[in-house]
Backbone bond lengths (Angstrom), bond angles and torsions (degrees), N, CA, C in turn:
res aa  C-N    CA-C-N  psi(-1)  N-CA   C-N-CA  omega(-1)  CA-C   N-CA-C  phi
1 X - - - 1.462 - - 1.522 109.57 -
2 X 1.301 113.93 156.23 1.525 109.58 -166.01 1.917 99.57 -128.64
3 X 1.501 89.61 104.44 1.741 93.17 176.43 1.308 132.23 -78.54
4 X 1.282 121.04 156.65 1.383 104.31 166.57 1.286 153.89 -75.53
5 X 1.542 133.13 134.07 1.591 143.59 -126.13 1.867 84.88 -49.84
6 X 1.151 108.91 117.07 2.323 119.10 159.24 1.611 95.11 97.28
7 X 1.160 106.81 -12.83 1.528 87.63 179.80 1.503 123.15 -40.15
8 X 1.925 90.03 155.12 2.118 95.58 -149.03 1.780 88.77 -140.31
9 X 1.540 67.03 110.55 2.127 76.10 154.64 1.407 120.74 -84.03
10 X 1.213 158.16 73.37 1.120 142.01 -155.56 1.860 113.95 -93.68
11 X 1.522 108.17 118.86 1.355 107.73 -166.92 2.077 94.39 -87.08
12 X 1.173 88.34 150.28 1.700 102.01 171.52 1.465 105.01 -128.79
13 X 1.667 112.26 111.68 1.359 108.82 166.63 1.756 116.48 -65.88
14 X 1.561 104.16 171.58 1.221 110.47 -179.39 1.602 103.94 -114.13
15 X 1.563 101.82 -159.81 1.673 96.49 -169.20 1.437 114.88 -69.31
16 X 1.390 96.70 170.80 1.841 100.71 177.43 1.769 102.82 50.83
17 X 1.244 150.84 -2.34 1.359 141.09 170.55 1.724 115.49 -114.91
18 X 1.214 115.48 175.75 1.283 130.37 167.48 1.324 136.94 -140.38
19 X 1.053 149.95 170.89 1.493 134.77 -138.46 1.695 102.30 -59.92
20 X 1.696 123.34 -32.07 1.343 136.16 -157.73 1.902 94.69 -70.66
21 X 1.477 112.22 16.14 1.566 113.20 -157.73 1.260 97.47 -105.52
22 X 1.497 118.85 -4.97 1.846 140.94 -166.55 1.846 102.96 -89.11
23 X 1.644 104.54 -15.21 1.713 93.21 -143.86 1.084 144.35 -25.97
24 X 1.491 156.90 -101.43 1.125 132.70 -163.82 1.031 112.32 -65.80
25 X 1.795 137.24 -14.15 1.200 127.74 -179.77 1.423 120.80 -52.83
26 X 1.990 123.82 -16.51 1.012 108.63 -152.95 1.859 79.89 -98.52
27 X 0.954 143.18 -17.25 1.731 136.37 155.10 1.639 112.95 -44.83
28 X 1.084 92.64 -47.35 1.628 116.02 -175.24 1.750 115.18 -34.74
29 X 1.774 99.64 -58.27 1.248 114.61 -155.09 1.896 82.59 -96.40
30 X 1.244 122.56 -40.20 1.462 101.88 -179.85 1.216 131.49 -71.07
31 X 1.487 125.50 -30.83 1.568 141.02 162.42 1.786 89.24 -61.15
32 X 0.981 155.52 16.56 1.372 150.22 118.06 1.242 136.05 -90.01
33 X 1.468 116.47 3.40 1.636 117.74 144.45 1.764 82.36 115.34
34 X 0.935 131.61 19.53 1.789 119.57 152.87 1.367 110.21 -91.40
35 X 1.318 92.95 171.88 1.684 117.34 173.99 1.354 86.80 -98.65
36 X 1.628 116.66 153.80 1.427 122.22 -177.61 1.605 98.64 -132.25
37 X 1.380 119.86 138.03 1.420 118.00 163.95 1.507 106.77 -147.81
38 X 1.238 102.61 153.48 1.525 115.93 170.86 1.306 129.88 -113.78
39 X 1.309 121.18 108.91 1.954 112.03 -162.62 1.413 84.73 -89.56
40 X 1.251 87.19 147.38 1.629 107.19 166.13 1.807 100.46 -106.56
41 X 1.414 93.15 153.06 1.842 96.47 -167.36 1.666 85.24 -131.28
42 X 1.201 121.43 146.19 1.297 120.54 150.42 1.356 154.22 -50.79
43 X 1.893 99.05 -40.27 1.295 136.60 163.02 1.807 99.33 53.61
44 X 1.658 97.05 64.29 1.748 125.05 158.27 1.341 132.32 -96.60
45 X 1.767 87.84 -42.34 1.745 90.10 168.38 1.974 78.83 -154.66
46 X 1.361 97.86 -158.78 1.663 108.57 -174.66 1.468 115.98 -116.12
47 X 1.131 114.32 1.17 1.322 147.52 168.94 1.828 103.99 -84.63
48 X 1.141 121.20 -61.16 1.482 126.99 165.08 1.140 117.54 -50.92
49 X 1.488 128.13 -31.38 1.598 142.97 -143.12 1.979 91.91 -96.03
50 X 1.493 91.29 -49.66 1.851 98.73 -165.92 1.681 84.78 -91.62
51 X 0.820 149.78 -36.73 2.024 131.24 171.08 1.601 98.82 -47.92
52 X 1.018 122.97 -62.00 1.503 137.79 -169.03 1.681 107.42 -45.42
53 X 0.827 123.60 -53.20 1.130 141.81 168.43 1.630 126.03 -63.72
54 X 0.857 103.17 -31.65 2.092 127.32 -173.69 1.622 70.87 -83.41
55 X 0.951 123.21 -55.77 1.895 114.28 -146.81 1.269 100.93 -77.22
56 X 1.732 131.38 -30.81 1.055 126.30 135.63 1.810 130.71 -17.38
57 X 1.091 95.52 -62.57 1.598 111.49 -143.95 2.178 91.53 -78.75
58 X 1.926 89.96 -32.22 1.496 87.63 169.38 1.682 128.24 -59.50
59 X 0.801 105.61 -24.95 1.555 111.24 176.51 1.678 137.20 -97.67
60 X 1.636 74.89 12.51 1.551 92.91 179.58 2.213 107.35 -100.02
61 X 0.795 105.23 157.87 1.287 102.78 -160.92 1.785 101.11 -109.61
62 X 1.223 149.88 -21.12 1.086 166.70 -93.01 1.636 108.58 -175.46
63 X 1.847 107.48 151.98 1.369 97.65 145.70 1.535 138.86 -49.04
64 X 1.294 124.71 148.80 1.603 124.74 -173.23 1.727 113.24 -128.20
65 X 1.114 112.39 140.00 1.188 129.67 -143.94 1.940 87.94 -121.27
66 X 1.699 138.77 87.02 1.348 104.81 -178.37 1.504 108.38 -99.71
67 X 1.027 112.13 144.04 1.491 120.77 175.27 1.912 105.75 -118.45
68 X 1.449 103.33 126.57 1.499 103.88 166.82 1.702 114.80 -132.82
69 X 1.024 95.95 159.62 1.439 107.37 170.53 1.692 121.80 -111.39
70 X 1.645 108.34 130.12 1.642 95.37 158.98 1.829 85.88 72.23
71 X 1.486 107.76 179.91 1.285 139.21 156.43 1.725 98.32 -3.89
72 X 1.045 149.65 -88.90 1.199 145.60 144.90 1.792 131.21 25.37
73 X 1.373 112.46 -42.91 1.372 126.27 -175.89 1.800 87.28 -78.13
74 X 1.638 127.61 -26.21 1.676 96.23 -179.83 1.206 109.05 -85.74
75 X 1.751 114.51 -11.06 1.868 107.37 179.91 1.563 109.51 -80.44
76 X 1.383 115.06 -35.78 1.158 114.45 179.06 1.826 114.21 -59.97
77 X 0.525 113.33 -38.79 2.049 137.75 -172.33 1.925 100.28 -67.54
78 X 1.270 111.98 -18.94 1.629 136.96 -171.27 1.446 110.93 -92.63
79 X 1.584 106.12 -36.51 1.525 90.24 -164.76 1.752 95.84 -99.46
80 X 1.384 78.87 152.49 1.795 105.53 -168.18 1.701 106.35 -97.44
81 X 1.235 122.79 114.59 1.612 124.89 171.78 1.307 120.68 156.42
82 X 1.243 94.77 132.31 1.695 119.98 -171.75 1.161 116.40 -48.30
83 X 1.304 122.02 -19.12 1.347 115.31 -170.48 1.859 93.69 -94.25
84 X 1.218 143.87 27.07 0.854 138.49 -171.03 1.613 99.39 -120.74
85 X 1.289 121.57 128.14 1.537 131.60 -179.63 1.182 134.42 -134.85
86 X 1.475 98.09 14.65 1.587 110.60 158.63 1.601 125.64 -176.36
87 X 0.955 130.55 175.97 1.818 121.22 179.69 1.680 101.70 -135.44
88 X 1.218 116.17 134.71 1.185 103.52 141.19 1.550 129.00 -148.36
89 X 1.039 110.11 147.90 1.271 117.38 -178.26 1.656 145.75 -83.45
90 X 1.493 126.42 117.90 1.238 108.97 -151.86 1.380 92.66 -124.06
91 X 1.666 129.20 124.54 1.394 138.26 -120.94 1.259 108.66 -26.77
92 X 1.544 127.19 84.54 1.239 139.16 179.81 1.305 124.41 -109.07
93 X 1.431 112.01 160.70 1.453 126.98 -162.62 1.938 96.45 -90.51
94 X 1.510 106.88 120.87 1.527 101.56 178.45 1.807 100.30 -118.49
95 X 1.011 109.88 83.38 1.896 93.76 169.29 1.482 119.37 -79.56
96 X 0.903 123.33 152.20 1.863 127.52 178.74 1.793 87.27 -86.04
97 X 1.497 90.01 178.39 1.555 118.03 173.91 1.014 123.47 -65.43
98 X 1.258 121.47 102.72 1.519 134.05 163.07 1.699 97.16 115.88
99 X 1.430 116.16 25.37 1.539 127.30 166.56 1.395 125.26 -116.58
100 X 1.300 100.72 140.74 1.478 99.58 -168.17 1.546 98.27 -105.66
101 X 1.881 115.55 154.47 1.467 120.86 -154.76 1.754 102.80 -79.04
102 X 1.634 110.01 6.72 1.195 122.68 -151.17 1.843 89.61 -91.64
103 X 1.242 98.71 -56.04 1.485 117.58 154.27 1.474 134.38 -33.66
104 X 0.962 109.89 -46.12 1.427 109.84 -169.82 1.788 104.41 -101.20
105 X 1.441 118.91 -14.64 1.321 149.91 166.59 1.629 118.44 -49.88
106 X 1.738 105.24 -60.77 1.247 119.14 164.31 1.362 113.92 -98.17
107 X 1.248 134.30 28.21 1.009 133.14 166.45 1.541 123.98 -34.58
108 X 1.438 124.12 -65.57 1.245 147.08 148.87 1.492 127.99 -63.81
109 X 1.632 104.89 -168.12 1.605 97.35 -166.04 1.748 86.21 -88.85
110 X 1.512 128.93 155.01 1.389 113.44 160.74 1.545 109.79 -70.22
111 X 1.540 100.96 171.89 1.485 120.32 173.68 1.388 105.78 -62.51
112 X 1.361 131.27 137.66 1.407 140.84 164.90 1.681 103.61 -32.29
113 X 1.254 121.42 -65.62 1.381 127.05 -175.66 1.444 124.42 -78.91
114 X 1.658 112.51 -5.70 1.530 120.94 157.39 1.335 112.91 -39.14
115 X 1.431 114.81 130.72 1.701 124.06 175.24 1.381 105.82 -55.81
116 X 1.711 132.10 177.49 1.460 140.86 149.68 1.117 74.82 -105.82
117 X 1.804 91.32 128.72 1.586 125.38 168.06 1.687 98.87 -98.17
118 X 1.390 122.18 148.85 1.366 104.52 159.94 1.931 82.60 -163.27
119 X 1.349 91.30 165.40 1.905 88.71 178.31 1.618 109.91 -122.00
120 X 1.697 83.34 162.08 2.078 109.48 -149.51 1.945 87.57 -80.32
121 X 1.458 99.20 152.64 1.065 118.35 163.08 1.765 111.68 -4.50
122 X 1.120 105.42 -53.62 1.368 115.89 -162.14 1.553 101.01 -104.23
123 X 1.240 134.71 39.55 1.225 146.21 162.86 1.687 133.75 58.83
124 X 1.798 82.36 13.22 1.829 101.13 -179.68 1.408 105.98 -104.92
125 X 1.124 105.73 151.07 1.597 124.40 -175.45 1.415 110.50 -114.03
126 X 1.299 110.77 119.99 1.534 114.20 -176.94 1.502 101.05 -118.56
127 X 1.640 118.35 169.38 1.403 136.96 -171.17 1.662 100.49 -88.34
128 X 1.116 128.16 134.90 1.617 131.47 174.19 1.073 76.33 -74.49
129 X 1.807 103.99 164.92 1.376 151.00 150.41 1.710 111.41 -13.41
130 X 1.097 99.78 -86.40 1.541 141.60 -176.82 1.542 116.05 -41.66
131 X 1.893 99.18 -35.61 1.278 94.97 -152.25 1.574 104.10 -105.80
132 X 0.993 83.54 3.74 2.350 87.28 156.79 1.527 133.41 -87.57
133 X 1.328 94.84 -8.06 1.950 106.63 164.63 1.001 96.89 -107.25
134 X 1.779 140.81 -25.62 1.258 119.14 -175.80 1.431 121.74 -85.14
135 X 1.560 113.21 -39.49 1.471 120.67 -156.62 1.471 91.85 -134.81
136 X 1.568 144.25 -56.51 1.659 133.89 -137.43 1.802 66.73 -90.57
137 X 1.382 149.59 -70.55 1.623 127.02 -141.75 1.682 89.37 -134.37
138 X 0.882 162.09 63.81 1.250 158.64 116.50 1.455 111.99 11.56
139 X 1.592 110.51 -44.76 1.908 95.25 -169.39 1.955 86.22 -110.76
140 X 1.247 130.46 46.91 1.342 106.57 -168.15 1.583 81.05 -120.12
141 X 1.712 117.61 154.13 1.103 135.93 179.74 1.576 103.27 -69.19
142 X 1.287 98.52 168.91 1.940 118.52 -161.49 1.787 79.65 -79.76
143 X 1.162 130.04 -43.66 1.367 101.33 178.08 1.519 148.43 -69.66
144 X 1.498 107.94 -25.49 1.010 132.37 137.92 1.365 138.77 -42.97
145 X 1.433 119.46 -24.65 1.330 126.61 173.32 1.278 105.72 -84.34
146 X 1.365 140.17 -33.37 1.009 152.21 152.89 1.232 111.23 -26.87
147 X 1.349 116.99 -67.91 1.274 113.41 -170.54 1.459 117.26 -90.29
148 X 1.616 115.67 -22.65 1.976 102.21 149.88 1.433 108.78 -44.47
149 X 1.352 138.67 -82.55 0.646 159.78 -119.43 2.014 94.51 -83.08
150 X 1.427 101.68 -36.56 2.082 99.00 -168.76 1.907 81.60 -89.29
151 X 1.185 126.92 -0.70 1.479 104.89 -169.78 1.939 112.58 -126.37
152 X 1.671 91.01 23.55 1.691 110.87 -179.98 1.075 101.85 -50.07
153 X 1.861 130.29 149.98 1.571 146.49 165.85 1.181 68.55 -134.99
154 X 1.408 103.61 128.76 1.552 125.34 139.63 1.667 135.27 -65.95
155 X 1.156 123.66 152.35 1.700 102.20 -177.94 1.436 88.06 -130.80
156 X 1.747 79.83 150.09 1.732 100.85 -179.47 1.456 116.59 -78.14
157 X 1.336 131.08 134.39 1.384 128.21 174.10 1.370 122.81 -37.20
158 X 1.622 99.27 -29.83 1.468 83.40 -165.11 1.994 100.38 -80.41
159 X 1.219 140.38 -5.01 1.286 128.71 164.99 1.307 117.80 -48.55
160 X 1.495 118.24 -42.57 1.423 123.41 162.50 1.388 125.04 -57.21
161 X 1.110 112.14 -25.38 1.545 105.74 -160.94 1.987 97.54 -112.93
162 X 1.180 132.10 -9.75 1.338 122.72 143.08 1.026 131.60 -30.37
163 X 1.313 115.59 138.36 1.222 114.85 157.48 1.565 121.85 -91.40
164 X 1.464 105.86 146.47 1.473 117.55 -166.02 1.980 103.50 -76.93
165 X 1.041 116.15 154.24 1.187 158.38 -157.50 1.806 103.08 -91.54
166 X 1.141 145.19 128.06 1.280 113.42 168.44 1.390 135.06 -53.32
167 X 1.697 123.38 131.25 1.304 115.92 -156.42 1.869 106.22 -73.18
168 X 1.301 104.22 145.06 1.726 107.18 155.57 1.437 116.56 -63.98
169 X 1.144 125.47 -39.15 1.349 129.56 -174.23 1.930 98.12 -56.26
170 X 1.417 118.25 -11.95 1.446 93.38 177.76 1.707 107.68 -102.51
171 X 1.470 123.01 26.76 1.222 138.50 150.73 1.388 140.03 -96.75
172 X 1.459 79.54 -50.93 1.870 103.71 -179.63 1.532 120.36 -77.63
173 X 1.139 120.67 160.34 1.715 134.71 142.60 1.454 94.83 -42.47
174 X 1.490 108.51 116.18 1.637 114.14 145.35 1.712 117.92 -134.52
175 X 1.546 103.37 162.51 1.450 110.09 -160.01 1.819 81.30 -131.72
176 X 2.061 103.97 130.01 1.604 92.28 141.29 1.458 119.38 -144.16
177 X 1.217 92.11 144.55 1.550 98.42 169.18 2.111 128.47 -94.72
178 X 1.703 80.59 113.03 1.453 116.65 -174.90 1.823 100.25 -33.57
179 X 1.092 156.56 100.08 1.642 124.24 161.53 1.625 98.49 -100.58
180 X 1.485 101.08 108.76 1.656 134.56 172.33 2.082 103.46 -38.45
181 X 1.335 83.67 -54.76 1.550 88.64 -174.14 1.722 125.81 -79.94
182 X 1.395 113.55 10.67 1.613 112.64 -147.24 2.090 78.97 -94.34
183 X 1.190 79.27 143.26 1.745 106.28 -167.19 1.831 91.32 -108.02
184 X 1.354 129.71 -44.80 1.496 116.50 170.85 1.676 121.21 -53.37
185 X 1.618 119.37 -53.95 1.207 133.55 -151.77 1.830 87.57 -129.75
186 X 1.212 136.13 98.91 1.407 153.82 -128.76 2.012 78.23 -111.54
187 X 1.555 97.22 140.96 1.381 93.23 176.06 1.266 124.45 -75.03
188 X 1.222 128.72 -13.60 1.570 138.61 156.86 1.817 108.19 -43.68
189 X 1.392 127.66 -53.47 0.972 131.69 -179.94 1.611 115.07 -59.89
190 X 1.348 118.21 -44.33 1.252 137.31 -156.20 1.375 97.77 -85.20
191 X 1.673 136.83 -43.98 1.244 145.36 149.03 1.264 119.42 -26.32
192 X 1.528 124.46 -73.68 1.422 145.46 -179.73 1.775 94.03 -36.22
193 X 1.409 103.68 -75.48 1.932 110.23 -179.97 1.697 128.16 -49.70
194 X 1.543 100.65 -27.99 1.365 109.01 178.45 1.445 107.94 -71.92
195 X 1.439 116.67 -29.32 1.513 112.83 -145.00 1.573 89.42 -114.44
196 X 1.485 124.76 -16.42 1.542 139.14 174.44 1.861 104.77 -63.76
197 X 1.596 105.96 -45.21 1.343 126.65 160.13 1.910 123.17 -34.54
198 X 1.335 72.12 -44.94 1.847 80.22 -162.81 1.568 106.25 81.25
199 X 1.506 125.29 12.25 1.666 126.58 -160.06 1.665 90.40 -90.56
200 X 1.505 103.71 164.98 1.416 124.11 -177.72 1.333 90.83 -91.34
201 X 2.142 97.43 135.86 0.969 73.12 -157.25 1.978 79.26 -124.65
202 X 1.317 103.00 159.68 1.515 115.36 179.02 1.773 96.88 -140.46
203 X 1.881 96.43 137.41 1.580 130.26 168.57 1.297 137.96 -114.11
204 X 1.164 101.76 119.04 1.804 106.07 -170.29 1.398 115.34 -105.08
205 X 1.603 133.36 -157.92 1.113 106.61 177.06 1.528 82.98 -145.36
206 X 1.112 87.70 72.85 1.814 106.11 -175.46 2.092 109.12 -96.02
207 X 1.318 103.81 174.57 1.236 129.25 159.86 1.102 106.20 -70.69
208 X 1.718 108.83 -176.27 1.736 111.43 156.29 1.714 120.85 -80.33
209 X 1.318 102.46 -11.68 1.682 114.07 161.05 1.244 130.60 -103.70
210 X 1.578 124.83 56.68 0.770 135.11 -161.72 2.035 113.79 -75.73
211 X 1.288 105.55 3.12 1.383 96.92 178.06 1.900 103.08 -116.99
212 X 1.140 115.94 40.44 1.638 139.90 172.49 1.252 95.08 -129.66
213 X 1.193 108.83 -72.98 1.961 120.00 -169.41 1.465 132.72 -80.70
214 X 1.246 93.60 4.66 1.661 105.75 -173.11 2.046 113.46 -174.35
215 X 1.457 99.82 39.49 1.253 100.38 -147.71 1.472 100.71 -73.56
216 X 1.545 137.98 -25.34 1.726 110.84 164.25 1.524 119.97 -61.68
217 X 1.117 133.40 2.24 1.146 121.43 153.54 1.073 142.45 -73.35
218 X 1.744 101.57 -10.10 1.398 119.23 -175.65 1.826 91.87 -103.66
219 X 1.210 126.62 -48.20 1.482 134.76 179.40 1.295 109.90 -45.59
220 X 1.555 113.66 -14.48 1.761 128.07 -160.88 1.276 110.49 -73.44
221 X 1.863 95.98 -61.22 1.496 122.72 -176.74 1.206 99.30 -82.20
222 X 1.120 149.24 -12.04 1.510 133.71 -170.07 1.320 95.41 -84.74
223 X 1.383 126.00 -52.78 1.654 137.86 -176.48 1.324 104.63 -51.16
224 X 1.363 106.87 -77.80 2.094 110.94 159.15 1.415 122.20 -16.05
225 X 1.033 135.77 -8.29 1.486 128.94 -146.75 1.762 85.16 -154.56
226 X 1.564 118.57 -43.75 1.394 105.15 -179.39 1.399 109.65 -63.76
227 X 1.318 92.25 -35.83 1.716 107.02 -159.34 2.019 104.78 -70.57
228 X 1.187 98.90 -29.09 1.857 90.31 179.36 1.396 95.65 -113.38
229 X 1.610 128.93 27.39 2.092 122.28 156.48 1.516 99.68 -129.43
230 X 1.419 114.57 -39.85 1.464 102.44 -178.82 1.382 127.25 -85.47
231 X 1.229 131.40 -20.44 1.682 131.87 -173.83 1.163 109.26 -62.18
232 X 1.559 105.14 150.36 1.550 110.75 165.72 1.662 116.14 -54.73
């Protein structure tokens, strides 16, 4: 397929990860003729999360393609600009306007093996021990957990407890991908938002890291979504 001249996939990590949370997908989508980038977000408040990202998206020259994961689908849904032509979501958090991601998060009952989240002195929330073989990567190899786990960003409460911004997704082309298996963000939840979207929607039988543990499923929808916002 032949895209258009700078076209930009732009990956958005989610909580507790960082761009290295994409892996081979980010080879994936460029050995197919994108530009690949990774915003890094701070994850202080959600207001910081979608600036962070805009400042990204400013220096890109081209149509933009955003893809987020997790926590991520409400920063991505935030940033405002034309050069942006589609969203998609990879088991991501979608709140509407005047919702906080905290909300749409506990929506449902959690997974039996979902961690208790609660935040440190200093108002950041980190992943227990335990709960990255049980619930954040369940099908991901012992080496890999390692490195979720040595390459944790914590997120500040207050990203949760914002209120959301009006979403893009009620303008744009959006794509999400279902992960059947994700024990954080329960597929009942992830259903309700996909289909609240009106977004196309594609299911895997993924983790909540489905672009480590299941990453052509994520390479699937990204292509899907380049392929009907980015082509000539």
């Amino acid at each position: 397929m032949s895209f258009q001249k700078d076209a930009t996939v732009v990956f958005v990590h989610g909580a507790w990860g960082d761009g290295s949370s994409w892996g081979t997908v980010i080879n994936s989508i460029s050995e197919a003729g994108l530009k690949v980038v990774c915003a890094p977000i701070p994850m202080t408040t959600l207001s910081d999360d979608i600036a962070a990202v805009q400042r990204v998206i400013e220096r890109i020259d081209g149509p933009v393609l955003l893809v987020g994961h997790a926590y991520a689908g409400a920063v991505i849904a935030g940033a405002e600009d034309s050069k942006v032509k589609g969203l998609v979501y990879i088991t991501a958090l979608a709140p509407d306007e005047g919702e906080t991601v905290a909300e749409v998060f506990y929506r449902h009952t959690p997974h039996s093996e979902a961690p208790q989240l609660a935040p440190d002195k200093n108002g950041y929330i980190w992943i227990p021990h335990e709960a990255f073989s049980k619930a954040f990567a369940q099908h991901a190899k012992a080496d890999e957990l390692v490195r979720l786990e040595a390459v944790q960003r914590p997120i500040h409460v207050s990203c949760i407890q914002e209120k959301s911004p009006a979403p893009a997704w009620k303008k744009k082309a959006t794509w999400f991908l279902i992960a059947q298996e994700d024990r954080m963000i329960v597929e009942k939840t992830q259903r309700f938002m996909a289909e609240r979207m009106n977004a196309t929607i594609r299911s895997a039988p993924a983790d909540h890291t489905p672009s480590l543990t299941l990453p052509k499923a994520v390479v699937d929808i990204v292509l899907e979504a380049a392929q009907a916002t980015l082509t000539n």
